[in-house]
C-alpha positions as CSV (number, residue, x, y, z in Angstrom):
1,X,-15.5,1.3,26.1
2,X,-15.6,4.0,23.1
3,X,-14.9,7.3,24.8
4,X,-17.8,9.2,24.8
5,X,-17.5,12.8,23.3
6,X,-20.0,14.7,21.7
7,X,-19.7,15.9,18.2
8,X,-19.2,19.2,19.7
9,X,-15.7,18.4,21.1
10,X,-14.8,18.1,17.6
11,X,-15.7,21.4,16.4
12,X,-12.4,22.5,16.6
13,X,-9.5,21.2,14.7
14,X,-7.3,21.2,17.3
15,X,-9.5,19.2,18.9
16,X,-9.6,16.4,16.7
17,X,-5.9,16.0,15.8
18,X,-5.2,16.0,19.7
19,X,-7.8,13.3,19.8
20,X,-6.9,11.4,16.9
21,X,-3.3,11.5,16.4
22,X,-1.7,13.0,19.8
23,X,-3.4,10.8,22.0
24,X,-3.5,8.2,19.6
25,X,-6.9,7.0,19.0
26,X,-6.6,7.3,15.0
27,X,-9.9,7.2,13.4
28,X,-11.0,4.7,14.6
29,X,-11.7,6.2,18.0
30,X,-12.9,9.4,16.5
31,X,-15.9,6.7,14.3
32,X,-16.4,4.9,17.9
33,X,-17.7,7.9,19.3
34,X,-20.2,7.8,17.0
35,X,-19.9,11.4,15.5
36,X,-22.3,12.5,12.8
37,X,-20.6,15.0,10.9
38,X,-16.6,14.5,9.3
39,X,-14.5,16.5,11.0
40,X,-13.4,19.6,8.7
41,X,-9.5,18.1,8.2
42,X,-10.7,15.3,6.4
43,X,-13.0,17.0,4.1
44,X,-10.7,16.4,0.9
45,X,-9.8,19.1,-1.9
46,X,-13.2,19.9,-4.7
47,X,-11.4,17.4,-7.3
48,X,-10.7,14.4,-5.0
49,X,-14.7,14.7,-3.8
50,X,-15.4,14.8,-7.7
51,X,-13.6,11.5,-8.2
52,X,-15.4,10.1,-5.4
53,X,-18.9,10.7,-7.4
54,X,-17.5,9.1,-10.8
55,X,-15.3,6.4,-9.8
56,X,-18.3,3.5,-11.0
57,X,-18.5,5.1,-14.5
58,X,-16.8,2.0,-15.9
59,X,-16.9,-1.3,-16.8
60,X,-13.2,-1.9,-17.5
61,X,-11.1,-4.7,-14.8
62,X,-8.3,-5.3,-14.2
63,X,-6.8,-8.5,-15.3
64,X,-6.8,-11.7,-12.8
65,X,-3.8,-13.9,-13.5
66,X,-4.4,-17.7,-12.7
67,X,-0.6,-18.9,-11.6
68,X,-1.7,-22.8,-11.2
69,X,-1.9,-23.0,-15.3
70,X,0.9,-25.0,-16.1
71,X,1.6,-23.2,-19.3
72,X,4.5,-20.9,-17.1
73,X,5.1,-19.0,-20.4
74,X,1.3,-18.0,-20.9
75,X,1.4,-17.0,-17.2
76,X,4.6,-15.2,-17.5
77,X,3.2,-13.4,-20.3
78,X,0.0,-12.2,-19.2
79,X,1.8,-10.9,-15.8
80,X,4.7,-8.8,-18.1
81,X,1.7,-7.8,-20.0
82,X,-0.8,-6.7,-16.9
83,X,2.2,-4.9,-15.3
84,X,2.6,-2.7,-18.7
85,X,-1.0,-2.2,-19.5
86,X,-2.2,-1.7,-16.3
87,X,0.5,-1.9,-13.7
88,X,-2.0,-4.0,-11.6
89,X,-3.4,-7.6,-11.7
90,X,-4.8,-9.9,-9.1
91,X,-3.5,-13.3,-8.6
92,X,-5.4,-16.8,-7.9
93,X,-4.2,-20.0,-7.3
94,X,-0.9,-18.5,-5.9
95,X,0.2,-20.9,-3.7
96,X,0.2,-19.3,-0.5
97,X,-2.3,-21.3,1.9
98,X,-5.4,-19.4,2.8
99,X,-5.1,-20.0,6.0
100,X,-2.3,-17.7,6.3
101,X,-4.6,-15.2,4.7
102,X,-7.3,-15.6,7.3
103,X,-4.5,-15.6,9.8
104,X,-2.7,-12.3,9.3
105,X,-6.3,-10.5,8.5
106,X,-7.5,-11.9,12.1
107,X,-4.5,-10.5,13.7
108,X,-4.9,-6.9,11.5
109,X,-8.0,-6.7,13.6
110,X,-6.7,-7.7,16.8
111,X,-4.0,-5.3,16.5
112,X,-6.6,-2.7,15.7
113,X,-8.9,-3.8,18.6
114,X,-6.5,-3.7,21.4
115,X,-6.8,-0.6,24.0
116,X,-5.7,2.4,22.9
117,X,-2.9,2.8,25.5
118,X,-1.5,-0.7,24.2
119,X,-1.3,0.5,20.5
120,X,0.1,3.9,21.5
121,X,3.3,1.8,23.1
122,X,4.3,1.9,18.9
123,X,3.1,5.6,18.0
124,X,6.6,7.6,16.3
125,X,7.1,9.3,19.7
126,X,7.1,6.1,22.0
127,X,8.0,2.6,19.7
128,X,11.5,1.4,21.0
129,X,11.7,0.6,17.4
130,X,12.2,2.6,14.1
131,X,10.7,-0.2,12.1
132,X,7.8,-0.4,13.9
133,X,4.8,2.5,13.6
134,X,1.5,3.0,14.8
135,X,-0.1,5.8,12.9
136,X,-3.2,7.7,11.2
137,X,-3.4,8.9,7.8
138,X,-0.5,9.5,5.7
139,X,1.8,12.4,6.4
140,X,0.0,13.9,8.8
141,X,2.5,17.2,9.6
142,X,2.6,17.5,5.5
143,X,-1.1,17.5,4.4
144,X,-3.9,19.9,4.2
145,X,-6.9,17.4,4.2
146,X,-6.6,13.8,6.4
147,X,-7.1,10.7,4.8
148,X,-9.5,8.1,7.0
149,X,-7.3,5.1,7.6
150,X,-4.9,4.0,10.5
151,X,-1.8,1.6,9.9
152,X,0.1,-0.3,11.5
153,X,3.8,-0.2,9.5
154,X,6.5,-3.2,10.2
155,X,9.5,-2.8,8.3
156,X,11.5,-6.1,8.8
157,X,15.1,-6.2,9.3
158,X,15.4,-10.1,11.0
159,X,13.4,-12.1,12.3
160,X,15.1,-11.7,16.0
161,X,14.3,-7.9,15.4
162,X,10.2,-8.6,14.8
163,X,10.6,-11.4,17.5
164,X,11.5,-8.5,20.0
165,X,9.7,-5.7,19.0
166,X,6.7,-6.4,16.4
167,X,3.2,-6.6,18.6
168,X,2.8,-10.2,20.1
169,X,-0.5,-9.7,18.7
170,X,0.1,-9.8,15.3
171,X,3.7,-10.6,14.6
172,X,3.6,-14.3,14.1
173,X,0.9,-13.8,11.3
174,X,2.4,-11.2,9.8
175,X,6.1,-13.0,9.7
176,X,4.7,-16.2,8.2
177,X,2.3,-14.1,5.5
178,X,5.8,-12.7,4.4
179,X,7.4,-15.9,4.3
180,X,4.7,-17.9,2.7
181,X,4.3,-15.5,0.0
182,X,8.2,-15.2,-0.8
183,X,7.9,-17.5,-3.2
184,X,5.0,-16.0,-5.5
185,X,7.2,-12.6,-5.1
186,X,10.3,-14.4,-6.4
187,X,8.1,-15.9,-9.2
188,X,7.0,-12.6,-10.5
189,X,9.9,-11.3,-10.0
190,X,11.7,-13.6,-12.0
191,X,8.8,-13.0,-14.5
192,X,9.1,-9.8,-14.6
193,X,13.1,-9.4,-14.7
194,X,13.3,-12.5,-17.9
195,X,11.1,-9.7,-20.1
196,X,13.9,-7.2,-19.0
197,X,16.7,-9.5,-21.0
198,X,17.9,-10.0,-17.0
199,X,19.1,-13.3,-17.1
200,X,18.5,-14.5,-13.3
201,X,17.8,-13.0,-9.7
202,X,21.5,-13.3,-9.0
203,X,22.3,-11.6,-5.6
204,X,22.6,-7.6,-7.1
205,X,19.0,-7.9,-9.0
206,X,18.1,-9.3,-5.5
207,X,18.7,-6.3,-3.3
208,X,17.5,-3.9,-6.2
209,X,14.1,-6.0,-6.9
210,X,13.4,-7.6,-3.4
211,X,16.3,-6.3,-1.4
212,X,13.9,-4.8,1.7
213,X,10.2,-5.4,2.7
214,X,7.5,-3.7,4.8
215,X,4.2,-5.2,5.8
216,X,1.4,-2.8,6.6
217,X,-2.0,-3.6,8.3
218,X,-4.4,-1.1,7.5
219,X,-7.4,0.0,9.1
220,X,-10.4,1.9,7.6
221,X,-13.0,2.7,10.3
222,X,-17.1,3.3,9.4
223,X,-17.2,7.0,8.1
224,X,-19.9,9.6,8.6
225,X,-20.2,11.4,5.3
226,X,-18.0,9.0,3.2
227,X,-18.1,10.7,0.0
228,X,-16.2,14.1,1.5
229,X,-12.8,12.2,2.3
230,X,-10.6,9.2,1.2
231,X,-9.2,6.3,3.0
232,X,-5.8,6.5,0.6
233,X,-5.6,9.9,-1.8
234,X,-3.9,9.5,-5.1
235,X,-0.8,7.7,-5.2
236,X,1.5,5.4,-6.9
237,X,3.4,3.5,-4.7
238,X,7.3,3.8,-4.4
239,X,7.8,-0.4,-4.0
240,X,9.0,-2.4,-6.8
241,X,6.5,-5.0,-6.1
242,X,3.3,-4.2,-3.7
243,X,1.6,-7.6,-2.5
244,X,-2.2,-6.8,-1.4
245,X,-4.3,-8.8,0.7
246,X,-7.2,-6.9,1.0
247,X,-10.8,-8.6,2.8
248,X,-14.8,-8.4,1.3
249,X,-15.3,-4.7,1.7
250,X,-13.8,-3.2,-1.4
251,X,-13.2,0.6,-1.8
252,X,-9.8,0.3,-3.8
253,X,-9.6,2.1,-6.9
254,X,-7.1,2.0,-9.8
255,X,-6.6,4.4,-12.7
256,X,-6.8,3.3,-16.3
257,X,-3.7,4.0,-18.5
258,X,-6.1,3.9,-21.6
259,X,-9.2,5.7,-20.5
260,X,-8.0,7.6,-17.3
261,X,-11.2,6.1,-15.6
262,X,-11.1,5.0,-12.0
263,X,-11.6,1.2,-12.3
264,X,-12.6,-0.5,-9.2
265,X,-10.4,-3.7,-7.7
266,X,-13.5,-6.6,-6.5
267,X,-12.7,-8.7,-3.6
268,X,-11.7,-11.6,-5.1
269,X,-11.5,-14.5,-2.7
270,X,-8.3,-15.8,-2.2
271,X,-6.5,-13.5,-4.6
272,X,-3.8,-11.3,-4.1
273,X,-3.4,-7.7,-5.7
274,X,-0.2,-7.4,-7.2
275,X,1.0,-3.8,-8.5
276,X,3.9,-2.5,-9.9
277,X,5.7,0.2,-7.9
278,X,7.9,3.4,-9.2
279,X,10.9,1.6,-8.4
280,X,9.9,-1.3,-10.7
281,X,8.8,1.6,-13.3
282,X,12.7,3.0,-13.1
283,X,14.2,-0.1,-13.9
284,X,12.1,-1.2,-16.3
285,X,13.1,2.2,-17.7
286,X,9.3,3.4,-17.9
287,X,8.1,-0.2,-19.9
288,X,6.4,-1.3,-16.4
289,X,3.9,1.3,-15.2
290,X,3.2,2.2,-11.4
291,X,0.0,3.4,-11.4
292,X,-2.3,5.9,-9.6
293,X,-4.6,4.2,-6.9
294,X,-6.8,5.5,-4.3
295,X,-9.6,3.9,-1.9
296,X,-12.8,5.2,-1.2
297,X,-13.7,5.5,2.6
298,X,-17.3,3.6,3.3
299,X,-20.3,4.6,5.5
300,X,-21.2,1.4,6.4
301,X,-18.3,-1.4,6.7
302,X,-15.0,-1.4,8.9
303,X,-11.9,-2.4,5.9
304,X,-8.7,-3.5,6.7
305,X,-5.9,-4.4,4.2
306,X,-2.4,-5.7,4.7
307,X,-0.1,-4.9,1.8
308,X,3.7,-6.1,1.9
309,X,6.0,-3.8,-0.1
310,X,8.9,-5.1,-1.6
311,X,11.6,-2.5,-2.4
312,X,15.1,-2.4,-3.6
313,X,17.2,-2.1,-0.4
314,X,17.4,1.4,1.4
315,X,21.0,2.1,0.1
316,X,20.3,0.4,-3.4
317,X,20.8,3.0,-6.6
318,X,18.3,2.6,-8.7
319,X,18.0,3.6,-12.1
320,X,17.0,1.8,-15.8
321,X,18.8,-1.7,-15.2
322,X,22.1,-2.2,-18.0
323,X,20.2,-5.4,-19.3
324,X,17.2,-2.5,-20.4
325,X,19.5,0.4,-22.3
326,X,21.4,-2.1,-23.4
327,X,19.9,-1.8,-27.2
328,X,20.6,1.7,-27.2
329,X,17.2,2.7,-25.3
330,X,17.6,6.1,-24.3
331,X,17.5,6.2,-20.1
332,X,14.4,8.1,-19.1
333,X,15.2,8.3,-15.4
334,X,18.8,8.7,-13.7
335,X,20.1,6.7,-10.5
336,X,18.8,7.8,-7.5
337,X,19.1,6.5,-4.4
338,X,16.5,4.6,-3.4
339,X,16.3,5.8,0.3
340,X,16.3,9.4,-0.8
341,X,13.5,8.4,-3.4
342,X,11.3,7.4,-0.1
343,X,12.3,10.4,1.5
344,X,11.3,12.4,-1.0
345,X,7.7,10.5,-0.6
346,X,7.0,10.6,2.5
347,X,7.7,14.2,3.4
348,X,4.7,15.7,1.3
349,X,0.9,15.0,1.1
350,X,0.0,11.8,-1.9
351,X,0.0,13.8,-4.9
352,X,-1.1,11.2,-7.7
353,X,2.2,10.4,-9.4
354,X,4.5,13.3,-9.0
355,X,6.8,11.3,-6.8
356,X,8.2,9.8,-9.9
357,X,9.3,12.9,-11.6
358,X,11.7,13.2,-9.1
359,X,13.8,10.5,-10.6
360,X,13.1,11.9,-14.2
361,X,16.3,12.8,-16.5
């Protein structure tokens, strides 16, 4: 049963955070009760709402990338030369079955569906694991305006760790959407790495292109007044490869490095959204591009999406790779560590790409 409040319990900010994220009923129990109005936290900053109005201006795309052609060069080339035009692509005939698709975006909406006080078992306060988190918006304690969206985050350290403490609801789709789509990663990767002059994923390009991964599933409830807030604000994310499976809704939105125009990402059946992340961008000493994204909340549909971020591991440095400044490029970022990095990121509001500047020489 939705609890049901009327719009005037919400009048009050204090209110709604208790609501949403104390007790743990994220947005989605705040759009189950059926309120009218958006509560005041999530009404988003005057330029974000502008963005909102113009982000259909365009009839740029994004590039979809076909990996079945068997010319692995041509495919190799239009993925180095997606991921420095645009720092996104999508991906078709990938390899990974579909069925594991379906799977893992059946058990996103389990997951989301089960009783509050089940979910709340994995909130920050009560999850008997770090690398498990139920949550709502972003940064919660760090930003001034809410974003509409709750996750469920699963960073995976073994597979007896997700065994014992992922949600039986959801875990052995989400393991086996990871697994089935390590390949593809490795693929790119390797794509990505052979433009770079490096050679082969030996085991150190390993932990610093794929050395850790996270798999989110993300929830965007039906929004009254859609068009005031965001599901995701601006951002670039801090992977060096971010996977997307994202269903028939749409909403996500990706800037243009030639025009600056918000270009919209269809639904593609079947496809994947690949983009590059900061870390990538470091290595590749600035010749990859993570790029701004953002994703409109909707008035009419519930969205989910289930990304898996692949990062350099937590204690990796990071910084351009040798095989890049080799020919006497100059270095346009220094090392950082990469957990620090993430750090960094997650303990302010999204702020379009100023993460990266912390990395900057």
């Amino acid at each position: 049963m939705a609890p049901s409040l009327s719009t005037a319990l919400f009048s009050d900010p204090a209110e709604v955070t208790e609501f949403v994220v104390n007790k743990g009923n994220g947005v989605k129990g705040l759009s189950e009760t059926g309120i009218k109005a958006l509560p005041d936290q999530y009404i988003q900053p005057f330029e974000e709402r502008l963005i909102n109005k113009f982000v259909n201006e365009t009839d740029e795309a994004i590039p979809i990338i076909d990996m079945s052609n068997p010319d692995e060069d041509k495919v190799a080339e239009a993925v180095c030369d997606a991921a420095e035009r645009w720092g996104f692509f999508q991906v078709i005939n990938h390899g990974v079955p579909l069925e594991v698709l379906d799977n893992v975006k059946a058990a996103t909406h389990r997951f989301f569906n089960l009783p509050v006080e089940e979910k709340n078992k994995y909130t920050r306060e009560n999850s008997l694991s770090r690398n498990v988190r139920f949550g709502t918006s972003f940064s919660p304690r760090a930003e001034k305006a809410l974003e509409w969206k709750d996750y469920l985050s699963l960073f995976f350290v073994s597979e007896d760790e997700a065994e014992q403490y992922w949600p039986d609801v959801c875990k052995n789709e989400a393991l086996e959407y990871m697994n089935k789509s390590k390949k593809m990663v490795r693929k790119l990767l390797e794509y990505l790495g052979k433009n770079l002059n490096v050679k082969e994923l030996d085991e150190t390009k390993k932990s610093l292109f794929m050395g850790s991964v996270r798999i989110n599933l993300n929830y965007y409830p039906i929004c009254p007044n859609p068009d005031l807030t965001v599901g995701v604000g601006r951002h670039s994310d801090v992977s060096s490869l971010t996977i997307l499976l994202q269903d028939q809704i749409g909403g996500l939105h990706v800037r243009s490095l030639t025009s600056g125009n918000w270009v919209h990402v269809p639904p593609v059946p079947g496809s994947f959204v690949i983009n590059i992340g900061d870390a990538m961008q470091i290595l590749s000493n600035g010749r990859y591009k993570s790029v701004e994204h953002r994703v409109l909340a909707n008035g009419s549909n519930n969205r989910i999406s289930v990304p898996i971020f692949v990062n350099p591991k937590p204690e990796s440095v990071i910084g351009p790779l040798p095989e890049v400044v080799a020919n006497g490029e100059e270095p346009v970022y220094r090392d950082v560590v990469y957990s620090d990095y993430v750090r960094y990121f997650f303990k302010k509001a999204h702020d379009g790409k100023k993460t990266v500047d912390f990395a900057k020489i």
